[in-house]
C-alpha positions as CSV (number, residue, x, y, z in Angstrom):
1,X,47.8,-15.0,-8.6
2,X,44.6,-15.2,-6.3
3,X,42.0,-12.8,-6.8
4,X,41.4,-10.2,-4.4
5,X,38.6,-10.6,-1.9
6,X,34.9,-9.2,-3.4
7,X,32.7,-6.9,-1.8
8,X,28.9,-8.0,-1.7
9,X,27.1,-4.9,-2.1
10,X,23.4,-4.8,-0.7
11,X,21.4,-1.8,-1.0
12,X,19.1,-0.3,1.9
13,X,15.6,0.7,0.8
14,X,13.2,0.8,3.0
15,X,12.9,3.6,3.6
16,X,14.6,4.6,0.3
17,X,16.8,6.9,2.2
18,X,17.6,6.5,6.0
19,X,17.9,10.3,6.5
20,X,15.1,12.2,7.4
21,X,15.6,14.9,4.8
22,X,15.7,13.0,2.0
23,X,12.7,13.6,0.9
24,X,13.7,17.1,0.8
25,X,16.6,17.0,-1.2
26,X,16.4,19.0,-4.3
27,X,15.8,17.0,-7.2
28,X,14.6,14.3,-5.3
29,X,11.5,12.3,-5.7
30,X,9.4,13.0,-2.7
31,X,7.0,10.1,-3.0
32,X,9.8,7.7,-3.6
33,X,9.4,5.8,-0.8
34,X,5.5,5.0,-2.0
35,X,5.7,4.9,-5.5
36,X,6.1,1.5,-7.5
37,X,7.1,3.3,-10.9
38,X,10.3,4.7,-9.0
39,X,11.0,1.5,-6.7
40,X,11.1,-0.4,-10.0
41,X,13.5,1.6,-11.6
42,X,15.8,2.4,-8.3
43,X,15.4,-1.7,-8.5
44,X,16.2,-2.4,-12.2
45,X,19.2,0.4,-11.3
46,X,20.9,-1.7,-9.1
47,X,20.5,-4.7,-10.7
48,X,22.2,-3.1,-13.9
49,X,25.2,-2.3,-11.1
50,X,25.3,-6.1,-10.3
51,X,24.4,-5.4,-6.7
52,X,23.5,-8.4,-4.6
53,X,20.7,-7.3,-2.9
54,X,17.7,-4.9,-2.6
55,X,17.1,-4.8,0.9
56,X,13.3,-3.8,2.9
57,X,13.2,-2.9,6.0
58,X,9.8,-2.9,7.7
59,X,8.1,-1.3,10.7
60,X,4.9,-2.9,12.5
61,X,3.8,0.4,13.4
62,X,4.5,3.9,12.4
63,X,7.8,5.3,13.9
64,X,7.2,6.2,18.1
65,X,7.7,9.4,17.8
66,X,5.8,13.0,18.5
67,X,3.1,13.9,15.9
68,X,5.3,17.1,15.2
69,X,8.1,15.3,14.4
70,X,5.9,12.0,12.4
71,X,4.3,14.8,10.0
72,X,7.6,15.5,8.5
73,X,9.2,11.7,7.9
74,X,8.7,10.0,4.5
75,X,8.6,6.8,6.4
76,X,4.8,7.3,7.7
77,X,3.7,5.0,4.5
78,X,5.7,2.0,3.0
79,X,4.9,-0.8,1.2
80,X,4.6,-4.0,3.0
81,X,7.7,-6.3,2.1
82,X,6.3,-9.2,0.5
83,X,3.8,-7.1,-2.0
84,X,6.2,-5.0,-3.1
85,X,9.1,-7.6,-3.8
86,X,7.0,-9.8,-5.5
87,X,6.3,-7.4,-7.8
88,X,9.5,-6.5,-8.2
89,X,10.5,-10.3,-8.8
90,X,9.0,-10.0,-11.9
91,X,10.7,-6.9,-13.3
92,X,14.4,-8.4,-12.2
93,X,16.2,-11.1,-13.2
94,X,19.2,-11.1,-10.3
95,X,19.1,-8.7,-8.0
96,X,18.1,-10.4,-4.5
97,X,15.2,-9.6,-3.0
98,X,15.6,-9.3,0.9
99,X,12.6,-8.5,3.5
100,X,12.1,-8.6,6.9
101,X,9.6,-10.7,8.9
102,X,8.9,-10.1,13.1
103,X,9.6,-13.2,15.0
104,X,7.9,-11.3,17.4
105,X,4.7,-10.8,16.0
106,X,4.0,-13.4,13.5
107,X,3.3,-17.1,12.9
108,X,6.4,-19.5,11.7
109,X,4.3,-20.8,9.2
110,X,3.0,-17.5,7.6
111,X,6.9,-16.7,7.4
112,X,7.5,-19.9,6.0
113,X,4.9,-20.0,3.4
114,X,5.7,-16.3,2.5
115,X,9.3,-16.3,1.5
116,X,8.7,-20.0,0.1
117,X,6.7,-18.4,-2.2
118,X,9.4,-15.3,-2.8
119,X,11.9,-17.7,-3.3
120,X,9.8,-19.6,-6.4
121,X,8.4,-16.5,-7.9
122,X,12.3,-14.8,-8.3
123,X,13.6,-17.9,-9.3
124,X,15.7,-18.5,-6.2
125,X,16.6,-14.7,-4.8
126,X,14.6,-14.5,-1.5
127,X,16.2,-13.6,1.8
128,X,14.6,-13.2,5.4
129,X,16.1,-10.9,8.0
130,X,15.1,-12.3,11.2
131,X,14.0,-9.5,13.6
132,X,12.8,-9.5,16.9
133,X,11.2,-5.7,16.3
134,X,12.2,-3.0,18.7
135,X,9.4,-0.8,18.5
136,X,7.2,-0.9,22.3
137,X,4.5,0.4,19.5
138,X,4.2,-2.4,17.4
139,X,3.0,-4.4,20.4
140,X,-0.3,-2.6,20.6
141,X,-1.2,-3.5,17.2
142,X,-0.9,-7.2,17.9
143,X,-3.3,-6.8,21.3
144,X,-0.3,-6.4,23.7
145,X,-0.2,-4.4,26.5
146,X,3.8,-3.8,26.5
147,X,6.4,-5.3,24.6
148,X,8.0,-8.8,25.3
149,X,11.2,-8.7,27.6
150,X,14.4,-8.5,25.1
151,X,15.8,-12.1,26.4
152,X,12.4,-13.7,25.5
153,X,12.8,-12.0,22.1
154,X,15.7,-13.7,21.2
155,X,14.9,-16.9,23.0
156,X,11.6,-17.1,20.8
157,X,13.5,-15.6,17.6
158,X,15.9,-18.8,18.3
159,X,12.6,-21.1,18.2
160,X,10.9,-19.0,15.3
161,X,14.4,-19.9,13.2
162,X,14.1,-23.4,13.9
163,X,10.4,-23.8,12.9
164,X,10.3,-22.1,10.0
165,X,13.9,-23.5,8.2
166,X,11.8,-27.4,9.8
167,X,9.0,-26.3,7.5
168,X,11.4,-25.3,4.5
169,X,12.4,-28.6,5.0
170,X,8.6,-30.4,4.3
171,X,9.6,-31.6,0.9
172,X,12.3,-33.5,-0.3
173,X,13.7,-31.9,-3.9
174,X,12.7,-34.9,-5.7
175,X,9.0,-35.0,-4.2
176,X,6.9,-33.5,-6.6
177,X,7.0,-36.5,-9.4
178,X,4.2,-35.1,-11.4
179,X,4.0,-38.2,-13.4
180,X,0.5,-38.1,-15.6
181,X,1.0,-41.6,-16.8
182,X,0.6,-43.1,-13.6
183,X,-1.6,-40.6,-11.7
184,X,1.1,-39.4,-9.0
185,X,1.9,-35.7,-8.0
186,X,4.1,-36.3,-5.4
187,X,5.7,-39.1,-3.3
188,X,3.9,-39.0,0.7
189,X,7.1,-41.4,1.6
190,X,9.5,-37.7,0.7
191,X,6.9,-35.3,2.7
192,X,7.9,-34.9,6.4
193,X,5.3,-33.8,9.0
194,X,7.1,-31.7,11.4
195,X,5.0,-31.8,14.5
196,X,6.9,-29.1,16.4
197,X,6.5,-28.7,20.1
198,X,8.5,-26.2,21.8
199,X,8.2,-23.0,24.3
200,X,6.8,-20.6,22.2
201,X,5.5,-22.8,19.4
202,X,3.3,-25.8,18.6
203,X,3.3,-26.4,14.6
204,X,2.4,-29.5,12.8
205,X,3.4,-28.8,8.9
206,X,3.7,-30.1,6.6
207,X,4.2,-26.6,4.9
208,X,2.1,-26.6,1.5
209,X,4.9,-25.5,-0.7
210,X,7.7,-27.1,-2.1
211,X,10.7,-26.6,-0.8
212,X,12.2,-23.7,-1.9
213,X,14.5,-23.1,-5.1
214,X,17.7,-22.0,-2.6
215,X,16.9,-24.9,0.2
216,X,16.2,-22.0,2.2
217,X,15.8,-18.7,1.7
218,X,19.1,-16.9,2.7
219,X,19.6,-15.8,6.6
220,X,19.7,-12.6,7.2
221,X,19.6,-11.1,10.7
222,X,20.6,-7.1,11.9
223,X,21.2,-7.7,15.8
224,X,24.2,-6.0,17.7
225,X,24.0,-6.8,21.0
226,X,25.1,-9.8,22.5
227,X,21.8,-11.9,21.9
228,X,22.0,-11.2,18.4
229,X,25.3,-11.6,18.1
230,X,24.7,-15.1,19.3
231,X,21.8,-15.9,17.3
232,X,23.7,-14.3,13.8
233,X,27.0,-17.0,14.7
234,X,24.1,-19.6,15.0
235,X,22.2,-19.2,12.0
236,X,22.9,-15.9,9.7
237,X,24.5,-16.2,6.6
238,X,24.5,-12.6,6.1
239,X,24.5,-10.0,8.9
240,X,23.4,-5.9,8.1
241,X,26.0,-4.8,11.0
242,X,25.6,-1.2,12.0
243,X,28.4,1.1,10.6
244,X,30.5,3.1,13.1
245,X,34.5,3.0,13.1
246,X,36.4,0.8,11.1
247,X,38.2,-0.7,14.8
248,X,35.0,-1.3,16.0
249,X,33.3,-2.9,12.7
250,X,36.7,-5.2,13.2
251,X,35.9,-6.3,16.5
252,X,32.1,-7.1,15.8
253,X,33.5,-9.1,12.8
254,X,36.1,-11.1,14.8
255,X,33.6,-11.9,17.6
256,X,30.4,-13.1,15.4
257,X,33.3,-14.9,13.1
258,X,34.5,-16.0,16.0
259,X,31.3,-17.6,17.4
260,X,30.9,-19.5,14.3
261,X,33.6,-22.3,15.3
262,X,32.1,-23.4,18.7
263,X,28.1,-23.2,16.4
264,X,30.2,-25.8,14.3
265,X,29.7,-23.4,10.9
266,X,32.5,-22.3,8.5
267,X,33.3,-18.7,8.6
268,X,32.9,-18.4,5.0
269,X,29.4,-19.2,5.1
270,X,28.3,-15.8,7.0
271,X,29.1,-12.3,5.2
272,X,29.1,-9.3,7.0
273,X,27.8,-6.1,5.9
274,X,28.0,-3.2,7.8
275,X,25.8,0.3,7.0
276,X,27.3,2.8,5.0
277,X,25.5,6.3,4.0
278,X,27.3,7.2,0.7
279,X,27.2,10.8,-0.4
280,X,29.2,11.2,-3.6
281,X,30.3,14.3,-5.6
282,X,32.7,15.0,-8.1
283,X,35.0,16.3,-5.2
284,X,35.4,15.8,-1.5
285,X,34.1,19.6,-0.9
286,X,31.3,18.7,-3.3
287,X,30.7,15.5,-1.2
288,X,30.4,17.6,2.1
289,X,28.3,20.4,0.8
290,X,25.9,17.8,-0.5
291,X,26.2,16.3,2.8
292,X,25.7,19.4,5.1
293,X,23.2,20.7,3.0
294,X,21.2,17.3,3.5
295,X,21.5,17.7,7.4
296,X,20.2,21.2,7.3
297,X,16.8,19.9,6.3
298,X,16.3,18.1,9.3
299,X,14.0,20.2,11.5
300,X,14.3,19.5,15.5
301,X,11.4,17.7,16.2
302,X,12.2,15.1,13.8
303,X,16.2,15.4,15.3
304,X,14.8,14.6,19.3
305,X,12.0,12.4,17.9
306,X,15.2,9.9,16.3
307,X,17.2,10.8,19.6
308,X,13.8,9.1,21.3
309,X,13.7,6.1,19.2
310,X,16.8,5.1,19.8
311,X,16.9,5.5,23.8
312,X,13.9,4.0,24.3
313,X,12.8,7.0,26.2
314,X,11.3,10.4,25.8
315,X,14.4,12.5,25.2
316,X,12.2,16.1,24.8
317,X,12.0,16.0,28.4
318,X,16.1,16.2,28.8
319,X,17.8,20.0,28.7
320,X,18.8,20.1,25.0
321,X,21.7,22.4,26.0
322,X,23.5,19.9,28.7
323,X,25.3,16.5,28.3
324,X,23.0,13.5,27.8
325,X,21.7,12.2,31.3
326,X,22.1,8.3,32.3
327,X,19.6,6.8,30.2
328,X,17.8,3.4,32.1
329,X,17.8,0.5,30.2
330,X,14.5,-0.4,28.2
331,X,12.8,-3.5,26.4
332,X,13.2,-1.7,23.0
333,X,16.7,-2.1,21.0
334,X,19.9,-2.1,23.5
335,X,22.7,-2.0,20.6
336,X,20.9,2.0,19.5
337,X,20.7,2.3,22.7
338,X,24.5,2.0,23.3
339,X,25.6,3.6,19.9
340,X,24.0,6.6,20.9
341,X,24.7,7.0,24.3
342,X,28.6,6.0,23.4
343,X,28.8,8.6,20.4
344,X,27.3,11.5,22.9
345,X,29.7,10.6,25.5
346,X,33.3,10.1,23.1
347,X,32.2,13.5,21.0
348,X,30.9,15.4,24.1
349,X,27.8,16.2,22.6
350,X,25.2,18.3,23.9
351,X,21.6,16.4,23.6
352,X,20.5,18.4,20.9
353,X,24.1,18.2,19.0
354,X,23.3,14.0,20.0
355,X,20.0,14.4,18.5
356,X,20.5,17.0,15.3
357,X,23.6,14.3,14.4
358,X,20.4,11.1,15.0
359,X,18.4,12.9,13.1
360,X,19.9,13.1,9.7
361,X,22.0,9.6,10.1
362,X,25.4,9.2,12.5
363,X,26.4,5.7,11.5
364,X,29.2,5.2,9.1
365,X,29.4,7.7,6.3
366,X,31.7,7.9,3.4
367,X,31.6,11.2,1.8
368,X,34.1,12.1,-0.8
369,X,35.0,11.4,-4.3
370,X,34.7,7.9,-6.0
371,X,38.2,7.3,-5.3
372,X,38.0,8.5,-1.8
373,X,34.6,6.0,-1.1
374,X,36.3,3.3,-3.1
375,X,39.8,3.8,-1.3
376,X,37.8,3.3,2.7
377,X,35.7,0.4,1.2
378,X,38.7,-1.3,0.2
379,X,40.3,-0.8,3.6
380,X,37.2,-2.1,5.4
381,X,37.4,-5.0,3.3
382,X,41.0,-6.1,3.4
383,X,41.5,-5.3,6.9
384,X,38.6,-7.9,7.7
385,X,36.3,-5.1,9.1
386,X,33.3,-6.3,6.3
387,X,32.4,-8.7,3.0
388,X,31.3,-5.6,2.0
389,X,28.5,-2.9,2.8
390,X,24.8,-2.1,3.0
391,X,24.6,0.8,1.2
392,X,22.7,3.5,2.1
393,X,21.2,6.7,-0.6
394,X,21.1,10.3,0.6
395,X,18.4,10.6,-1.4
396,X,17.2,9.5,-4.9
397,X,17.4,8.9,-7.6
398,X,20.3,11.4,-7.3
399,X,22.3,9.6,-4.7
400,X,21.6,6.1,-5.9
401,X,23.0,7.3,-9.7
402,X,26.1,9.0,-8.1
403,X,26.6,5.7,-6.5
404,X,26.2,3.3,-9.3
405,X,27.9,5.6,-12.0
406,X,30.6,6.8,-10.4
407,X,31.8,4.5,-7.4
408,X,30.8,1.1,-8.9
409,X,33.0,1.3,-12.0
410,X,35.5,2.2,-9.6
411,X,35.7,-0.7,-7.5
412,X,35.6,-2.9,-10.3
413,X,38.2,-1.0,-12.1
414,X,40.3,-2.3,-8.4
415,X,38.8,-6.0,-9.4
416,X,37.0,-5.7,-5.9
417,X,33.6,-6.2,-7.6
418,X,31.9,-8.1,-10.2
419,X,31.3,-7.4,-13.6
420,X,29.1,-9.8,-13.9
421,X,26.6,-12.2,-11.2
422,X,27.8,-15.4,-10.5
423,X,24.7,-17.2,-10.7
424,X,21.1,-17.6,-11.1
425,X,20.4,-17.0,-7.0
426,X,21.3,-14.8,-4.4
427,X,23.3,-17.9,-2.9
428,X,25.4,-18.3,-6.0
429,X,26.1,-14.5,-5.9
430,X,27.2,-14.7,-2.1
431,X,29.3,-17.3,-2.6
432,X,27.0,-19.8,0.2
433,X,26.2,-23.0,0.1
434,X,22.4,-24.4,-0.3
435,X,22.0,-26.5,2.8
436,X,20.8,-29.7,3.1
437,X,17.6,-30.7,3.7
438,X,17.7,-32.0,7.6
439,X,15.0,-34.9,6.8
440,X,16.0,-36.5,3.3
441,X,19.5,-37.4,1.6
């Protein structure tokens, strides 16, 4: 009898919560988000629960949104990526590491170098998500005037991809002979010089790393509009979808599956994980309560100031009492763009409904019981709408320990989730396979 198909569970935390009451919560740990003591134990949490992945995202500048709005988000101070996860490397043994690097505002080799070095130091768990970073803010802190046009994102982010996996590719496995008898380190005849030329990048390499434990890193890349789509069928192995409804979370995973064929990749060798916010209690009235009493913590400001982010515009100026206006397009993310304009428009929201709903979190949500979570998860899963999900806390530790005692246990009581990891890497636990090195047999 084959076995059923297994969920790949990653786990959002950066910020430690998505909603912007998290912090709030009672019985939640307000620092969380900036405290290593907690992060290491949220970390050595999931790892316990056989998750495949801790998951950072990361901001180049603080959120774009008013002051009165900024002074009440936990996200105002984070660790940066690499720090933290390399600290963290040495108090797992598992658990993926994931972080996210700008092709926007970065160098390919300082990405290249970085994760290399991830990769070694966990033994083979690193992951990049490829970004191509939304916030207009972020370009003022790299001595831009505005932000780069969204197709010259994408066209670079395509560039950035190939660079950096070029550079992965320096070393041949068997390079680094270390032989004291004879007085040789390494073979020059297995380095490759890698003397890139392109339209957004001149890089010589060789990178001064060996190449790292997984090949490469594994792909990781959040995009939803038709760009990322693109560059996710073209190089992702795993893809942080945004949640929504199930039909929709189909169709995004028929088209970027779809794309695949004509990129020449198996399908197999991408996973697909959208968002979920999980709020779990020991009923689904429970569930809801926790859930509405979580949203209630939200104040306004912080509710338009989200609505903002993810128009691209400055939505304090629209009548908060009437349907949301047409919105121009922007340079800043198109896919939020569309998600919230299409979820004001199909629940007739007013623009403060639209931005109150924002401001707490209005992707996908599973609130229930674990039987309940476990029972949409499986349906997601077999009705090829996901590999699995990126799960998102209410708040923690609370939310996180709901999660992993009660609705892990669950789904592997279904034999939908491991018991135990596969492997040594995050590739072996994902089921993908370590690619070849492009320069060397």
């Amino acid at each position: 009898m084959a076995q059923p198909r297994q969920l790949k569970l990653g786990a959002f935390m950066r910020p430690v919560s998505i909603h912007t009451g998290a912090w709030r919560y009672p019985g939640a740990f307000a620092d969380a988000n900036f405290n290593f003591a907690h992060l290491k134990r949220f970390a050595q949490t999931l790892e316990r629960a056989k998750f495949d992945a801790f998951f950072m995202a990361d901001h180049l500048a603080v959120l774009n949104m008013p002051v009165e709005a900024l002074k009440r988000s936990h996200t105002v101070t984070s660790f940066e990526p690499f720090t933290l996860l390399s600290a963290l490397a040495g108090a797992t043994e598992r658990i993926g590491l994931v972080a996210t690097a700008s092709t926007t505002f970065d160098a390919p080799y300082h990405v290249a170098r970085r994760f290399a070095s991830l990769d070694h130091l966990s033994g083979g768990r690193a992951g990049w998500n490829i970004v191509t970073t939304s916030n207009p803010d972020a370009a003022l802190n790299f001595g831009l005037d505005e932000h780069m046009e969204h197709g010259g994102r994408y066209r670079r982010a395509r560039e950035f991809y190939d660079v950096v996996t070029g550079l992965w590719d320096s070393f041949a496995d068997d390079a680094f002979v270390r032989d004291p008898a004879s007085g040789i380190y390494f073979e020059p005849e297995r380095m490759h010089v890698l003397d890139h030329r392109g339209e957004f990048f001149r890089v010589r390499g060789p990178l001064n790393i060996a190449r790292p434990v997984q090949g490469w890193p594994v792909i990781v890349q959040a995009g939803a509009s038709d760009a990322g789509r693109q560059l996710a069928a073209e190089t992702a192995e795993l893809v942080f979808a945004a949640g929504g409804e199930i039909d929709a979370a189909r169709r995004f995973y028929a088209d970027v599956k779809g794309r695949m064929a004509a990129a020449g990749r198996d399908r197999e060798h991408l996973k697909i994980l959208p968002g979920a916010f999980v709020v779990v209690g020991r009923t689904v009235d429970e569930a809801r309560e926790k859930r509405a009493r979580l949203d209630g913590l939200v104040h306004y400001a912080n509710a338009i100031g989200s609505l903002s982010i993810a128009l691209g515009v400055d939505a304090s100026r629209f009548d908060p009492d009437a349907p949301l206006p047409d919105v121009p397009e922007t340079n800043d993310s198109r896919s939020g763009r569309e998600r919230a304009i299409a979820l004001g428009r199909r629940e007739n929201l007013t623009v403060r409904q639209l931005a109150q709903r924002l401001g707490g979190y209005a992707g996908a949500a599973f609130v229930g019981a674990a039987a309940d979570i476990a029972d949409e998860m499986q349906e997601w899963l077999e009705t090829e709408a996901c590999d699995g999900f990126n799960v998102m806390f209410p708040y923690l530790p609370g939310g996180l320990d709901d999660f992993v005692l009660q609705v892990v246990p669950e789904l592997q009581r279904r034999g939908i989730f491991r018991t135990e990891y596969e492997g040594p890497t995050l590739r072996d636990n994902l089921g993908l396979p370590r690619p070849a090195n492009r320069f060397f047999a």
